[in-house]
C-alpha positions as CSV (number, residue, x, y, z in Angstrom):
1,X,153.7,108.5,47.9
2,X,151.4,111.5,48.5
3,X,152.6,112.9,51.9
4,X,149.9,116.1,51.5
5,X,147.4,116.0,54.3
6,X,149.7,114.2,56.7
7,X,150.2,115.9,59.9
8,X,153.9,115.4,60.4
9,X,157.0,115.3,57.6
10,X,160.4,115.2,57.4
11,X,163.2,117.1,56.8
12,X,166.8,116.4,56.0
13,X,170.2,117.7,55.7
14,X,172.8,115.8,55.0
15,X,176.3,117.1,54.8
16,X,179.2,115.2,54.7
17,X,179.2,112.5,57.4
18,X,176.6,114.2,59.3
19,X,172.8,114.3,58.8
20,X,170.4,116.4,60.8
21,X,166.6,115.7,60.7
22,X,163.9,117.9,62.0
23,X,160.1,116.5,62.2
24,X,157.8,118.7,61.4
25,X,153.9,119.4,62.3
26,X,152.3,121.0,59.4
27,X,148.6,119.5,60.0
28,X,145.6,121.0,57.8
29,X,143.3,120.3,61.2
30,X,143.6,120.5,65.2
31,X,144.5,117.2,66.3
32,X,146.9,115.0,68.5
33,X,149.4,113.1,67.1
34,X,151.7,110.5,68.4
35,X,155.2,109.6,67.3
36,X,158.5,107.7,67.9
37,X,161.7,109.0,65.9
38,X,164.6,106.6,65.2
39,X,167.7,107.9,63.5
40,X,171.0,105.4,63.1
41,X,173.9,106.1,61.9
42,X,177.4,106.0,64.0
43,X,175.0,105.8,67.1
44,X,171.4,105.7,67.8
45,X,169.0,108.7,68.5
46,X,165.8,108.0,69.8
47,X,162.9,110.7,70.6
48,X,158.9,110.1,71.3
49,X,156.2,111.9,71.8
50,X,152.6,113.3,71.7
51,X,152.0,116.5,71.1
52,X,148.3,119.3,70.0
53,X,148.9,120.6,66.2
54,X,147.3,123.5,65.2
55,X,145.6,123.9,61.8
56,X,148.2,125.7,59.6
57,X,151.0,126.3,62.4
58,X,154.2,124.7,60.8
59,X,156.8,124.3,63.8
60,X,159.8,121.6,64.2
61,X,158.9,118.9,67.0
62,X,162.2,117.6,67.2
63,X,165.4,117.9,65.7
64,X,168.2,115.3,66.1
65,X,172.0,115.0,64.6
66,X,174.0,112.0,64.0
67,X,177.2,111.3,62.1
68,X,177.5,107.9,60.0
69,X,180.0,106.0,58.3
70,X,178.5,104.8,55.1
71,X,174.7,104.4,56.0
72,X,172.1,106.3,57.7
73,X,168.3,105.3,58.7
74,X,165.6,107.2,60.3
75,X,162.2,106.3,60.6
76,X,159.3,108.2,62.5
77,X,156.1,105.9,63.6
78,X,153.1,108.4,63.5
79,X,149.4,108.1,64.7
80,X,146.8,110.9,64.0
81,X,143.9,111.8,66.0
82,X,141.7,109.7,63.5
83,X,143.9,106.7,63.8
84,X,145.9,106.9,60.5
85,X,149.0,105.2,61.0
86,X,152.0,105.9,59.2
87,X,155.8,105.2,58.7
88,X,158.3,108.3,57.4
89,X,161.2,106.9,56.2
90,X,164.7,108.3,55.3
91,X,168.7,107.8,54.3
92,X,169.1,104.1,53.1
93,X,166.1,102.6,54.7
94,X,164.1,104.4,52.7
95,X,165.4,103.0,49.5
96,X,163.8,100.1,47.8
C-alpha cells in the first residue's frame, strides 16, 4: 500500500517484549486531521485526537509503550480534512 501523501504514519520499535509506537504528522498540505490510536498487547493503550498539520512540519502526535506476551496490535483510525478515511495497522493485526 502506498502510504505517500497521507497525513499521519507510523512508527515502530519493537524490542524484546516491549513495543513503542509514535504517530506521526508528516502532511504535504495544512489540514485537520482526526484520529483514535489503539495499541494491545499485555494491556490496552488508547489515545484520540484532532489536531492543525502544517505542510512539511514532521512532529510525533503521540507516543505510547506497551509490553506483550506473544502478540501485539495497534491500529490508528484517521480522517483528513478532505474526508479520506484510513486504517494504519501494525504488530500481528497487520498481517494477512
Amino acid at each position: 500500500m502506498d502510504n505517500s501523501g497521507r497525513a499521519l504514519t507510523l512508527s515502530v520499535v519493537e524490542q524484546g517484549n516491549n513495543v513503542e509506537l509514535e504517530l506521526i504528522a508528516d502532511s504535504q498540505t495544512n489540514q485537520q486531521v482526526d484520529y483514535k490510536l489503539k495499541l494491545t498487547g499485555s494491556s490496552t493503550a488508547r489515545h484520540s485526537g484532532s489536531t492543525n498539520v502544517s505542510a512539511g512540519e514532521r512532529h510525533v502526535l503521540s507516543r505510547l509503550k506497551t509490553s506483550f506476551g506473544e502478540t501485539w496490535c495497534a491500529t490508528v483510525d484517521v480522517t483528513e480534512a478532505d474526508g479520506e478515511q484510513y486504517t494504519l495497522t501494525a504488530g500481528t493485526c497487520a498481517q494477512g
